[in-house]
N, C-alpha and C positions, 0 to 999 in steps of 0.2 A: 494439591494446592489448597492454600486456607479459604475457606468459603467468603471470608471478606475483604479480599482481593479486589481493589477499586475497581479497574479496566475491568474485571470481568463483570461485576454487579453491573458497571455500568451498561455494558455491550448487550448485556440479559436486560434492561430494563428496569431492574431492581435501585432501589436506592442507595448509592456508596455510601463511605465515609465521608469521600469529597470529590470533585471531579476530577479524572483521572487525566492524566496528561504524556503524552511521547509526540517527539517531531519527526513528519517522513524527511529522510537524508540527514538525521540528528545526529548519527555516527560517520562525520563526513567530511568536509574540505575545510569548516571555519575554526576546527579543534588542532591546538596547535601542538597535542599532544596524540593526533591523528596525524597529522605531517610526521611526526619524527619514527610513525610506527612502519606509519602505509609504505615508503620507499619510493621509487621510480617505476615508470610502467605502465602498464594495462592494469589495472582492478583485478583482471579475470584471474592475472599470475597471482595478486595478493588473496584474492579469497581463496585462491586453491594449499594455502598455506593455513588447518585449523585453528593453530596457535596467535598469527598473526589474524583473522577474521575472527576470531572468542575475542581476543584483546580490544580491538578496534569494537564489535560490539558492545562491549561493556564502559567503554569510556564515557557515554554520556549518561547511563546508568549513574556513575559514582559523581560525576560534573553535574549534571542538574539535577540528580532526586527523579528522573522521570517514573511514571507506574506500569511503561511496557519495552523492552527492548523491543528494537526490530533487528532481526540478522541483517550483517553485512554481509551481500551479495548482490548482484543483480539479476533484470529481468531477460537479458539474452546469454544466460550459465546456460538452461538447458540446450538450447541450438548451439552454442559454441562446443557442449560437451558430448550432444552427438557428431559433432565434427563438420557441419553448416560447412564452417569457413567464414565465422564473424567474430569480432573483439571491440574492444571498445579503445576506442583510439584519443587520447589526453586534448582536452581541449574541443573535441568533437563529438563524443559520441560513439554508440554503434555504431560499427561500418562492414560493410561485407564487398570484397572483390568481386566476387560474380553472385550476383543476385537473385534472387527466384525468380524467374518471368513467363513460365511453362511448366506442362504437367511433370516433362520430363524432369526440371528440376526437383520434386519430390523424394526422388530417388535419395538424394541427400539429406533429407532431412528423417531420418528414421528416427523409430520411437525412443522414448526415453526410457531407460533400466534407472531410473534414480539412485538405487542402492550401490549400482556398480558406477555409473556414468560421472555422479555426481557423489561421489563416498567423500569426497572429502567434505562437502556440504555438510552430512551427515555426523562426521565424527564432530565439525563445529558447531552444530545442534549438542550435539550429548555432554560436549564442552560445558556448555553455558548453561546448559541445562542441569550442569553439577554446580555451578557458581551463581548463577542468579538469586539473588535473595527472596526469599519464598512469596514474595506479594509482590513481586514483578516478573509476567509473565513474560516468553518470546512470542515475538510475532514472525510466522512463516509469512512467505508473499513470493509470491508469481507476476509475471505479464499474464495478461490476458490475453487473449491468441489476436484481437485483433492490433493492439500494439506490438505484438513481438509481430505479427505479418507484417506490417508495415514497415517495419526495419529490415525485414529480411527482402522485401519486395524494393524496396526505394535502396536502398542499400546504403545509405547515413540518415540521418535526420532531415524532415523535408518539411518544409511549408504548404504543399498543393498537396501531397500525396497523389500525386496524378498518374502515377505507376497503379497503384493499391488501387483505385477507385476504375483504371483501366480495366485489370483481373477482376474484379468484382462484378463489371456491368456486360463484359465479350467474353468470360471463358467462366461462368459461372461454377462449372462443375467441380473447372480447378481449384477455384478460390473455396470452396465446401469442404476439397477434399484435403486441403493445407489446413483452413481453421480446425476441423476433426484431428488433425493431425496435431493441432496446438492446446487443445484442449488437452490432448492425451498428456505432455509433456508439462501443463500448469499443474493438473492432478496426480501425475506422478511426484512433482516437485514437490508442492506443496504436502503431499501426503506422507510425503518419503519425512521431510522436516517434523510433521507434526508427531510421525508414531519417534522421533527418535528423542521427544520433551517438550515442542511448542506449545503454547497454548492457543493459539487465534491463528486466523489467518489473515493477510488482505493483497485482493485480485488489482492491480493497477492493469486499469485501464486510459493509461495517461493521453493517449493520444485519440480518443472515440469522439472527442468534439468536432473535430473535423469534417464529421457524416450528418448530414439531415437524419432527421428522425426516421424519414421513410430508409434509407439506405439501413440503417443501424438496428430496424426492428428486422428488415427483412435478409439481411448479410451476417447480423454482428448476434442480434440477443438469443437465438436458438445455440448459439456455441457457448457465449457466456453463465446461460442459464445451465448447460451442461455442464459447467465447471463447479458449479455450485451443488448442481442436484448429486453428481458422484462425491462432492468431499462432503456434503451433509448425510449422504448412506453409511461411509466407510468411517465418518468421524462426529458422530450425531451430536448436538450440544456446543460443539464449537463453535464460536464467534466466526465470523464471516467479515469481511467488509469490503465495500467494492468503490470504490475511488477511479474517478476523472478528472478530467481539466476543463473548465470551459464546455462542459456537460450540462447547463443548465435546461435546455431544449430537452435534454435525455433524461433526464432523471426519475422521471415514470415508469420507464422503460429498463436503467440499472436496477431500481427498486426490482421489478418485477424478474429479472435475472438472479437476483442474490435473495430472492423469495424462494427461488428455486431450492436454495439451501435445504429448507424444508423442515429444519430442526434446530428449534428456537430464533428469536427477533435478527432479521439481517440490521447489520450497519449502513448506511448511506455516508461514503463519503464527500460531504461537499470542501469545493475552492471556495475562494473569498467573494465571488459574484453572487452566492446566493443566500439571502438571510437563513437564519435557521426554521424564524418563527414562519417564513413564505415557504420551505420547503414542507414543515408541518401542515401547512396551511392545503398546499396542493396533495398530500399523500399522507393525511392521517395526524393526531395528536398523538399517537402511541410513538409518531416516529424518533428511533434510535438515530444518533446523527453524531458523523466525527467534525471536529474542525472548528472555526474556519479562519483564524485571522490571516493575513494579508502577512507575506513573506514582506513585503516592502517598509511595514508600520516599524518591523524590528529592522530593520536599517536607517530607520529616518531616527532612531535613538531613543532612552531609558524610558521619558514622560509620553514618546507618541505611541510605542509599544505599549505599556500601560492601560493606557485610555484606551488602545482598542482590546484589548482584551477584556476590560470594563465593559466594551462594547459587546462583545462576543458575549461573553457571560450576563447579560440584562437579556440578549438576541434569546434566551434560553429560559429567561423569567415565562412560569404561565398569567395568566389571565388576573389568578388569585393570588400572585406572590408569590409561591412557590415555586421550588427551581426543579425544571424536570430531570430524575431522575437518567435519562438516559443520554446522555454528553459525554461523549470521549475528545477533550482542548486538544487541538493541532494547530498548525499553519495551513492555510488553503493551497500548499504546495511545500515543495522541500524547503531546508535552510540554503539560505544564497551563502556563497563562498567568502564575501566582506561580514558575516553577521558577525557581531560582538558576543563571545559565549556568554558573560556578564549579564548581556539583557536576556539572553534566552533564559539563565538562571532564576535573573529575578520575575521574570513571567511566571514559570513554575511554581515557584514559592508564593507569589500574587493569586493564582490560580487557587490553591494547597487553603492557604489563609481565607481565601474570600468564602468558599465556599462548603469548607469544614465546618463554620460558623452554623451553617443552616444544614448541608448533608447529612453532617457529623451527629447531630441532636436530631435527624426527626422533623423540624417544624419546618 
């Protein structure tokens, strides 16, 4: 890959051309040339088709100009593909009939073979990996073991996690020896993608806000941290990024997870609740940082999306005017299902233009 590849200069901390921009969920329900691809069903049936999961990848690639694909997939492939007994059900969510709620259910979650388990993954790696145009990388990405537990424990989508935080505090051994087990299957996944063309990775840990700090240092960042310290051995120089929801409590704590990486600057992904310049402020000037506009600004239309992106991009000005080098533009969550692809275009191009001006030259 050409050394001036935006997303990556930027993810390294180096100075781009301009700041780089991809949306998480940008290859996803608001593209209406994703409706005529995707079909009816589970997700799980359409990613297991390469042909149909390259296509659907690459749509927002050629629709907005973005500077990174992310594979379409999701974060419960590997549990579904060692045969859990979980899918993701329209309108809801992961869901699993019988749940984990004992050591005995481990039995069923055995380890992941990504090559074999997950081949079809693969082959759609190598896809897109022959089509992508040479300055836009793929992003591999996993669950992080404590959101993929928590779906596999709650068995859909839950507000309390009152299942997850039971195992975690009365049968502690179980809950260690499920997240080791989740770990194994994020690193598999993700490693399986990267040697077969990605370039980056990033760990969603969408659901980790839900845990006080003390839960999440002492349950959650020893497994996460492992997720990082094995894909920075086997895949050194790789971007990393590690993304939550309403993780502002955490974020000292992600940081020091995806530090684990070990080789070269982690990413910090922040949502929309926390400035850039407050996140720098608590954990360093040098920090690398994705995000963050507010999924909502792009539904409220053309001029409020705009302005907050204005906003986001000043949130990044230093001291002396200069715009820090290390920004990868996102949404502080995925694209909502009502978004107008229009505005998200001309985001990109607002993003491209504003900050070419100063990236692009040096000053």
């Amino acid at each position: 890959m050409p050394a001036d590849v935006a997303f990556l200069q930027a993810a390294h901390c180096h100075r781009p051309s301009h700041t780089p921009v991809w949306f998480m969920r940008q290859a996803g329900r608001s593209l209406p040339e994703y409706r005529s691809v995707r079909g009816e069903g589970s997700i799980l049936q359409a990613i297991k088709v390469p042909e149909i999961a390259a296509a659907i990848t690459l749509q927002p690639v050629h629709r907005y100009g973005v500077d990174a694909a992310v594979l379409y997939s999701d974060i419960v492939v590997p549990a579904h593909a060692v045969g859990f007994g979980i899918d993701v059900a329209p309108g809801t969510g992961p869901v699993v009939e019988h749940p984990l709620r004992s050591h005995a259910d481990l039995a069923r979650l055995r380890p992941l073979d990504a090559e074999h388990d997950t081949d079809y993954v693969v082959q759609t790696v190598r896809l897109l990996a022959a089509e992508l145009p040479v300055d836009v990388p793929l992003l591999a990405f996993a669950g992080a073991p404590f959101t993929v537990a928590s779906y596999l424990i709650e068995g859909r989508p839950s507000r309390t996690y009152e299942h997850t935080k039971q195992l975690m505090h009365t049968d502690p051994a179980t809950w260690h020896a499920l997240m080791e087990r989740l770990v194994q299957h994020s690193v598999a996944f993700i490693s399986a993608q990267l040697r077969a063309g990605a370039g980056a990775f990033q760990v969603f840990d969408s659901w980790a806000g839900a845990l006080s700090r003390v839960d999440y240092d002492r349950f959650v960042l020893p497994h996460s941290r492992s997720v990082f310290e094995q894909l920075g051995t086997w895949h050194p120089g790789t971007p990393g990024i590690h993304f939550g929801i309403g993780c502002d409590h955490l974020l000292e704590s992600m940081l020091d997870a995806a530090q684990g990486h070990g080789h070269g600057t982690p990413v910090l992904g922040l949502d929309w609740r926390t400035p850039i310049s407050e996140a720098r402020r608590r954990m360093g000037a040098g920090l690398v940082v994705q995000g963050n506009l507010d999924p909502a600004l792009v539904l409220a239309g053309m001029a409020t999306a705009l302005e907050g992106t204005d906003t986001v991009l000043a949130d990044n000005v230093l001291t002396d005017g200069t715009r820090h080098p290390g920004h990868i533009f996102n949404l502080g969550h995925g694209v909502q299902p009502e978004t107008d692809p229009g505005v998200l275009a001309a985001v990109v191009a607002h993003v491209h233009e504003v900050t070419a001006t100063e990236l692009g030259t040096g000053s």
